[in-house]
MARNUNU-755137 format. One record per atom (N, C-alpha, C, O, CB): x, y, z; chain; residue number from 1. Coordinates in Angstrom, 1 decimal. Atoms other than C-alpha are relative to their C-alpha. Glycine has a CB too. Example, Ala and Ser with C-alpha at 12.3 -4.5 7.8 and 13.67 -1.06 7.14 Angstrom:
2
PT       X       Y       Z  cadena  num
PT     0.9    -1.2     0.0       A    1
PT    12.3    -4.5     7.8       A    1
PT     0.9     1.2     0.0       A    1
PT     1.9     1.2     0.7       A    1
PT    -1.0     0.0     1.2       A    1
PT    -0.9    -1.1     0.0       A    2
PT    13.7    -1.1     7.1       A    2
PT    -0.8     1.1     0.8       A    2
PT    -0.3     2.2     0.9       A    2
PT     0.4     0.5    -1.4       A    2
//
This chain:
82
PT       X       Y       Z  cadena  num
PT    -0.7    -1.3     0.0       A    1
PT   227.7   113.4   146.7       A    1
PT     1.3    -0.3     0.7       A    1
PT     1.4    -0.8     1.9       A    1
PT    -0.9     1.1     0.8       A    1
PT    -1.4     0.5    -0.7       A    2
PT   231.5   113.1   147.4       A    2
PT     0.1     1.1     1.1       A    2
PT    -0.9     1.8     1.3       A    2
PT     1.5     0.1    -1.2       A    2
PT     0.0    -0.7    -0.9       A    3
PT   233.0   115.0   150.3       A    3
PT     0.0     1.5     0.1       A    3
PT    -0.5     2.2     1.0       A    3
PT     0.7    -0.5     0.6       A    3
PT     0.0    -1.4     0.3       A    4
PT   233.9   118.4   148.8       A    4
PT    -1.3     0.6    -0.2       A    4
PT    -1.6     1.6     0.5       A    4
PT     0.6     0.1    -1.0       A    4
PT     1.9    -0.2     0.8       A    5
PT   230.3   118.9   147.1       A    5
PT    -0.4     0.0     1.6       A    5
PT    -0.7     1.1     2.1       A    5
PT    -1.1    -1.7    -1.3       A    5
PT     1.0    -0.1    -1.2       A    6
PT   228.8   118.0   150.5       A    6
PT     0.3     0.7     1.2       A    6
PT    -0.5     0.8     2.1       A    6
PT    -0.3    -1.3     0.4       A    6
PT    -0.6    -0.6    -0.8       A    7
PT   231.4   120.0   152.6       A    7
PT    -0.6     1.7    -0.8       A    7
PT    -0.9     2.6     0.1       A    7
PT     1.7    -0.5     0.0       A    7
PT     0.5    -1.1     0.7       A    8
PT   230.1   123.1   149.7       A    8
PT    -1.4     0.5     0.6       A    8
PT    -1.8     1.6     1.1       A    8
PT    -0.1    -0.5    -1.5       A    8
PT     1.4     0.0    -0.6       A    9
PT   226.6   122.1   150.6       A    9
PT    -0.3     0.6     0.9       A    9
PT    -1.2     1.5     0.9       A    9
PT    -0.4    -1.1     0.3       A    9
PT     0.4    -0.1    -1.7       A   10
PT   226.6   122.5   154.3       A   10
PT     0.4     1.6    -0.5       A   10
PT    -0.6     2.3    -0.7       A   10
PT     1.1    -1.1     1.6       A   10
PT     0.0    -1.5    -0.5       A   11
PT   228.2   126.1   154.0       A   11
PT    -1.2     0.6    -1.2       A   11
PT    -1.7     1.5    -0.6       A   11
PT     1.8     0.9    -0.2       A   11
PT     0.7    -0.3     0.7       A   12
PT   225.7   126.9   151.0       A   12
PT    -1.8     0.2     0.6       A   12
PT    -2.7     1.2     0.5       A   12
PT     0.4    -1.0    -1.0       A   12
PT     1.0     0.3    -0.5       A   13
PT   222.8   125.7   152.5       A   13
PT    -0.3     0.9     1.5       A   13
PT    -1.3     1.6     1.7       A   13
PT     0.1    -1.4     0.1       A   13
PT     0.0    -0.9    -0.7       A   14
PT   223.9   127.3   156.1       A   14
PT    -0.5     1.6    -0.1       A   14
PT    -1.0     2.4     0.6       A   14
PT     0.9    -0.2     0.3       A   14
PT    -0.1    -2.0     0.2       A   15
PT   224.1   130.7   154.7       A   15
PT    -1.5     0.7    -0.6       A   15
PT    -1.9     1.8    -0.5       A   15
PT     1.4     0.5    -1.5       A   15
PT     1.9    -0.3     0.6       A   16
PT   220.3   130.5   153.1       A   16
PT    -0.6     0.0     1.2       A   16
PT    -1.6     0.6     1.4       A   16
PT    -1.0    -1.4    -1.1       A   16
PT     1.3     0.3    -1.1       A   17
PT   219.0   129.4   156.4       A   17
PT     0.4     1.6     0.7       A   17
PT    -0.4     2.5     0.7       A   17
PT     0.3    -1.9     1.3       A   17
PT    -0.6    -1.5    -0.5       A   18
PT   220.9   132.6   158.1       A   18
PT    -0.8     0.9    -0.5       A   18
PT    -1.6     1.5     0.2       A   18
PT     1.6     0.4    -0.4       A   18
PT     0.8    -1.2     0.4       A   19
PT   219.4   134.9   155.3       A   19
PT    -1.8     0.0     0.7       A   19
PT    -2.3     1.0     1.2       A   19
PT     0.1    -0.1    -2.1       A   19
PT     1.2     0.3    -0.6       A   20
PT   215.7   133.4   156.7       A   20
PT    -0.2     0.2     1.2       A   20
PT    -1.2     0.9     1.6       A   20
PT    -0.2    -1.1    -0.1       A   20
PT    -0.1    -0.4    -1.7       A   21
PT   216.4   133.5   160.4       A   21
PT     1.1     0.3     0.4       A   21
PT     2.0     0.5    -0.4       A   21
PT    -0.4    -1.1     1.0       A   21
PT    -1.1    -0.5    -0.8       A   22
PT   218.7   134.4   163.1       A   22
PT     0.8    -0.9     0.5       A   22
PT     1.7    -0.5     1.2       A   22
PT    -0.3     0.8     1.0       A   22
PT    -0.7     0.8    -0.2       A   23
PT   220.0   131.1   163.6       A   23
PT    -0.4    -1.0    -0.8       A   23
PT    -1.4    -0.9    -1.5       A   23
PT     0.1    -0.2     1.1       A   23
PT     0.1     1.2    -0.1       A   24
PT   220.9   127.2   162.9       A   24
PT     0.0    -0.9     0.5       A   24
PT     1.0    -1.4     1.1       A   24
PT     0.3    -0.3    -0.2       A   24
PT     0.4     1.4    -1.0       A   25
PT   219.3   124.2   164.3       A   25
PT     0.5    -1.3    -1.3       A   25
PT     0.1    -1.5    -2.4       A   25
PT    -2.3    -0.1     0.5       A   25
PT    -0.2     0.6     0.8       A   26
PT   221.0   121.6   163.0       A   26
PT    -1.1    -0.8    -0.8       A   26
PT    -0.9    -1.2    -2.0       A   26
PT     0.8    -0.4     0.5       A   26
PT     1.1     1.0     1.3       A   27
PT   217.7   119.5   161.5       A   27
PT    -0.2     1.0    -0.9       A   27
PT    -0.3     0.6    -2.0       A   27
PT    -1.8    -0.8     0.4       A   27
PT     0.3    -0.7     1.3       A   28
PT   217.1   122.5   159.4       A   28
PT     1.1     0.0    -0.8       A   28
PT     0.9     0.5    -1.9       A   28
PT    -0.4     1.3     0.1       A   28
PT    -1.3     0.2     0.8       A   29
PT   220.7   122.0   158.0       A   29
PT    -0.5    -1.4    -0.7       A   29
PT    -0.5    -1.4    -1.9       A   29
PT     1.6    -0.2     1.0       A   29
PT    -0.2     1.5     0.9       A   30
PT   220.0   118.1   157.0       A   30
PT    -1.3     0.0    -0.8       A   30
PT    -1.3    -0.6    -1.9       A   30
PT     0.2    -1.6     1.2       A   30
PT     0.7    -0.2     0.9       A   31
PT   216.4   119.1   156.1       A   31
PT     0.1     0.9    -1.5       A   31
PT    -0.4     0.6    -2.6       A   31
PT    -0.7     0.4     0.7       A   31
PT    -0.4    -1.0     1.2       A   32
PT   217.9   122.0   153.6       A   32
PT     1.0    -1.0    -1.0       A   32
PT     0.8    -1.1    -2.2       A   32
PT     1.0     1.6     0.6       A   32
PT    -1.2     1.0     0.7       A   33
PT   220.8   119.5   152.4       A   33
PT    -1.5    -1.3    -0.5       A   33
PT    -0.9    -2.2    -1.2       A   33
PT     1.6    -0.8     1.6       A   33
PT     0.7     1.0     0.4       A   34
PT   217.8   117.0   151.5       A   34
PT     0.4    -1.9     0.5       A   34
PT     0.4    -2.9    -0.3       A   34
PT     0.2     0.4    -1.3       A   34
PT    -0.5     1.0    -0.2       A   35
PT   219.1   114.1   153.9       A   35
PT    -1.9    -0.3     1.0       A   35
PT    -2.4    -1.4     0.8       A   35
PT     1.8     0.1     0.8       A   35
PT     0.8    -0.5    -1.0       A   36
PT   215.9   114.9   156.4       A   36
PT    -1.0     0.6    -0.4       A   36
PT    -0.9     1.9    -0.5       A   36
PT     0.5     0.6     0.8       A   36
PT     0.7    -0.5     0.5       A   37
PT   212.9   115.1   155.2       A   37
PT    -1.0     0.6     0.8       A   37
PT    -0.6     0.4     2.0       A   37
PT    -0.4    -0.7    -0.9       A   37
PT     1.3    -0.7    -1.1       A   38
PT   209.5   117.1   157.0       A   38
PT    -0.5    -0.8     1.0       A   38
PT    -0.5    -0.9     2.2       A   38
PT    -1.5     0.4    -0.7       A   38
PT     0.7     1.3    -0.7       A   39
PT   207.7   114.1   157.4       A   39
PT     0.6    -0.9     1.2       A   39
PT     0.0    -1.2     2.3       A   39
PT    -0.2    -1.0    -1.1       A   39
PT    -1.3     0.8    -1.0       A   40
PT   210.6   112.2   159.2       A   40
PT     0.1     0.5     1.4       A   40
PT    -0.2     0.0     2.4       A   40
PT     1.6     0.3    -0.6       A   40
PT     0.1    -0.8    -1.2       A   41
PT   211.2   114.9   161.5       A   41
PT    -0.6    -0.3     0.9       A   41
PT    -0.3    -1.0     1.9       A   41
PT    -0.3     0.9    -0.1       A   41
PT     1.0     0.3    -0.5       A   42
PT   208.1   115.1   162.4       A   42
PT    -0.5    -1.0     1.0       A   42
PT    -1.1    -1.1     2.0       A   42
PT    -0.5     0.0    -0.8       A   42
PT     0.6     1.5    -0.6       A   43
PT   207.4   111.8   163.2       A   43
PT     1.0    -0.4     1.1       A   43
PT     0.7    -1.1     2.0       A   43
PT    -0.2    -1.4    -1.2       A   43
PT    -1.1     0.2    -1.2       A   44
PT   211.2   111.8   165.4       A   44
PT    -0.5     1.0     1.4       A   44
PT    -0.3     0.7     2.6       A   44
PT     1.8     0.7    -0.7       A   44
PT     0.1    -0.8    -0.6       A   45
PT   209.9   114.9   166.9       A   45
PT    -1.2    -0.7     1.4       A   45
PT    -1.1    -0.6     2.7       A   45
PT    -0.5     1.1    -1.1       A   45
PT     1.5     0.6    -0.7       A   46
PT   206.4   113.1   168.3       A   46
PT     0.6    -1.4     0.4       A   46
PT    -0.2    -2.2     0.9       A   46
PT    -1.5    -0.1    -1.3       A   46
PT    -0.7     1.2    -1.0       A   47
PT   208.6   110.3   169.6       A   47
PT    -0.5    -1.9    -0.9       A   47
PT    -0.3    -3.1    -0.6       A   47
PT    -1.2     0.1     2.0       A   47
PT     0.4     1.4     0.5       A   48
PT   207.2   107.6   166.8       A   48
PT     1.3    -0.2    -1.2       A   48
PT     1.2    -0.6    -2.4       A   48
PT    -1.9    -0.1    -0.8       A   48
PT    -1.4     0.2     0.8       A   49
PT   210.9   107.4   165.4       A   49
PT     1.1     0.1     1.3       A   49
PT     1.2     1.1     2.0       A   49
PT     0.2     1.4    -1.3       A   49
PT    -0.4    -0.1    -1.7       A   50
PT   213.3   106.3   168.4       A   50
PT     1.4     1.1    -0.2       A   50
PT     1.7     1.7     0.8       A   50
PT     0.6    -2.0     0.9       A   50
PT    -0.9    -0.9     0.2       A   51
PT   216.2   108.5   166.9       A   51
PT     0.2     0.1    -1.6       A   51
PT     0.0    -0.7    -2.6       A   51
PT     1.3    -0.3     0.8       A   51
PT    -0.3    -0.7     1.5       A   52
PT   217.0   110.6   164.1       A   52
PT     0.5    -0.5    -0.7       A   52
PT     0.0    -0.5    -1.8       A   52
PT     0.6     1.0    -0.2       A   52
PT    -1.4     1.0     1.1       A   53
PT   219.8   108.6   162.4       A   53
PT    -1.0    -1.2    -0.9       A   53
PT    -0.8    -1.7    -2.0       A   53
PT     1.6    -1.3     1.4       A   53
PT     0.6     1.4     0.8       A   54
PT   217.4   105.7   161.5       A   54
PT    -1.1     0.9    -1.2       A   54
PT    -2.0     0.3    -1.8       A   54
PT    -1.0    -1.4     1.4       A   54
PT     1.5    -0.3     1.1       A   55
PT   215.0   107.6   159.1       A   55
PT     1.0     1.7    -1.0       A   55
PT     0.5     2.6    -1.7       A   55
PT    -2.4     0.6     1.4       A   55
PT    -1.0    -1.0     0.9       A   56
PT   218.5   110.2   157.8       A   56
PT     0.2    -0.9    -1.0       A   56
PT     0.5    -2.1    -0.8       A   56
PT     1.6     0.6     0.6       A   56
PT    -0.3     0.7     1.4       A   57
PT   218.7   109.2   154.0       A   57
PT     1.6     0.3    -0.6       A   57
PT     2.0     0.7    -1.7       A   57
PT    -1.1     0.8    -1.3       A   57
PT    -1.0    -0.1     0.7       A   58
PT   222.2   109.3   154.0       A   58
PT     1.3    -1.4     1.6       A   58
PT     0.8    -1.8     2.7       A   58
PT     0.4     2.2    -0.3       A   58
PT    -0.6     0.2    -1.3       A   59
PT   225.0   107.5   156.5       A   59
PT     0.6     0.3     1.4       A   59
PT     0.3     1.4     1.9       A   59
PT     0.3    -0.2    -0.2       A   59
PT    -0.2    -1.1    -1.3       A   60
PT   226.5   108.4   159.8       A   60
PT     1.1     0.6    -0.6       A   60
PT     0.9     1.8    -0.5       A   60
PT     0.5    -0.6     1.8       A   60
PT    -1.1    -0.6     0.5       A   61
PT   229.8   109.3   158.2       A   61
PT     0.0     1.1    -0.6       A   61
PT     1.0     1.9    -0.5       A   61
PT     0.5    -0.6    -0.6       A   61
PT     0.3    -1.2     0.8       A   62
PT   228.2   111.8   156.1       A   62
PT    -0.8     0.9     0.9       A   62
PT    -0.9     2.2     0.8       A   62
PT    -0.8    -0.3    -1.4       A   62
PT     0.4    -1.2    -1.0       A   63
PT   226.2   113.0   159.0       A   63
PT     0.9     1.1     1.1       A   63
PT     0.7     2.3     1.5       A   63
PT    -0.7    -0.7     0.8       A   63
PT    -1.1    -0.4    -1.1       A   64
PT   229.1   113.2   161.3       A   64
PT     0.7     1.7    -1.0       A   64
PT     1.0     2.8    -0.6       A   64
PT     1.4    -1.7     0.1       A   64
PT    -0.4    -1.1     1.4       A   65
PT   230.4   115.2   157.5       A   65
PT    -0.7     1.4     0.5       A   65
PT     0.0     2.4     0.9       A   65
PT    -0.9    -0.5    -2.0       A   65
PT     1.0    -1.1     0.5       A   66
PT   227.5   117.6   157.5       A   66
PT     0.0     0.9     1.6       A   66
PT    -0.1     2.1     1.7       A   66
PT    -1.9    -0.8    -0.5       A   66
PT     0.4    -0.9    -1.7       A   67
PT   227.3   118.6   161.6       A   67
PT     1.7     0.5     0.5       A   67
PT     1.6     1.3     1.4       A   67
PT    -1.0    -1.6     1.7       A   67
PT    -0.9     0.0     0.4       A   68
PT   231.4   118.8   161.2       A   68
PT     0.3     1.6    -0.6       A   68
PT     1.0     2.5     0.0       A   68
PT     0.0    -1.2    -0.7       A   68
PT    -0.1    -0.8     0.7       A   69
PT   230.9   121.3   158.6       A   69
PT    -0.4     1.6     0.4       A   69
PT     0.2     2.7     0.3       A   69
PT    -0.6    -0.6    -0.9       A   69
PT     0.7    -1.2    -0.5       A   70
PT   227.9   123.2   160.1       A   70
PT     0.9     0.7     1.5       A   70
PT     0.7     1.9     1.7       A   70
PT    -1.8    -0.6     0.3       A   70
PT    -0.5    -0.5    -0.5       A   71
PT   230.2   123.7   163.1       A   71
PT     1.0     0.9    -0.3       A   71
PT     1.2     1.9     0.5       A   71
PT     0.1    -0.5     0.5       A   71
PT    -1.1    -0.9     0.7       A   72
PT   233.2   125.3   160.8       A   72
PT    -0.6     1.4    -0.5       A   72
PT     0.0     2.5    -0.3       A   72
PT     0.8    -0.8    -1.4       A   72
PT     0.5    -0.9     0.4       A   73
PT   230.7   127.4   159.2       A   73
PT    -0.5     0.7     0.9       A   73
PT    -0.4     1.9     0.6       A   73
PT    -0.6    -0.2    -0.6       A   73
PT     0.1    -0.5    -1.9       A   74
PT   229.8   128.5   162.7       A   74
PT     1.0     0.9     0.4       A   74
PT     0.8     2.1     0.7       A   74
PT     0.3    -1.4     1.3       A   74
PT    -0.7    -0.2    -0.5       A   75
PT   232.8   128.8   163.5       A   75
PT     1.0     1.6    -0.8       A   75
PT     1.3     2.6    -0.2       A   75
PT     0.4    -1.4     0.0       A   75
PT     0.4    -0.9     0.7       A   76
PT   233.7   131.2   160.6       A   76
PT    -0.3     1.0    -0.2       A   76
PT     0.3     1.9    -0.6       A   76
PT    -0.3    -0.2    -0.3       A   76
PT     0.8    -1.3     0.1       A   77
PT   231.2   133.4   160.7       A   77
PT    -0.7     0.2     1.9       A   77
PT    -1.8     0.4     2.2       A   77
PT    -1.5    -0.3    -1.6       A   77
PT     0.1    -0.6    -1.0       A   78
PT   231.4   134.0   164.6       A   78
PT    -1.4    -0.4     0.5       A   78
PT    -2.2     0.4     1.0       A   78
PT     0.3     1.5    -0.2       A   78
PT     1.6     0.3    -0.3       A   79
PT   228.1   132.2   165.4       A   79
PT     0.2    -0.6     1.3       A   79
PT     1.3    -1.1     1.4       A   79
PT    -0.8    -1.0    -1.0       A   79
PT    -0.1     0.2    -1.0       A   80
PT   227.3   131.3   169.0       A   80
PT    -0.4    -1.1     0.2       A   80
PT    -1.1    -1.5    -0.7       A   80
PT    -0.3     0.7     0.7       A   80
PT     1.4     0.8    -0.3       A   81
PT   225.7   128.6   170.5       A   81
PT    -0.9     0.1     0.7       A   81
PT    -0.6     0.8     1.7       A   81
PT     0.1    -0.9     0.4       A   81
PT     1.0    -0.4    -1.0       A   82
PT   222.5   128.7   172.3       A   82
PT     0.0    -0.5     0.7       A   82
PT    -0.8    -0.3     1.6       A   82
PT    -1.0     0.1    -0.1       A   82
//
């Protein structure tokens, strides 16, 4: 996915997770984008994965892309942080 498409993504994807809940955590951004899958998580979550980046199906550049994005879209639509 080039950078436009995946710059599309992130606000596309953001705005589904919004209609669902009252906020975004970013792993449900990279889970919705399909970089981050359940299982993965999961297993980062429970400490038998030493950080997230090694089991993201994509690179850091595109992660850096995606968490980049989800802040503009944030930013945008007046969203806070917690």
């Amino acid at each position: 996915m080039n950078n436009i498409k995946l710059k599309q993504k992130v606000h596309s994807v953001a705005y589904d997770i919004l209609k669902e809940k009252i906020y975004i955590a970013p792993v449900d951004m990279l889970m919705g984008i399909g970089v981050l899958s359940a299982k993965d998580y999961e297993n980062w979550q429970f400490g038998r994965v030493p950080y997230l980046e090694k089991v993201c199906k994509t690179s850091l550049s595109k992660l850096a892309l995606i968490i980049k994005g989800l802040r503009a879209f944030a930013r945008q639509n007046h969203l806070k942080p917690s």
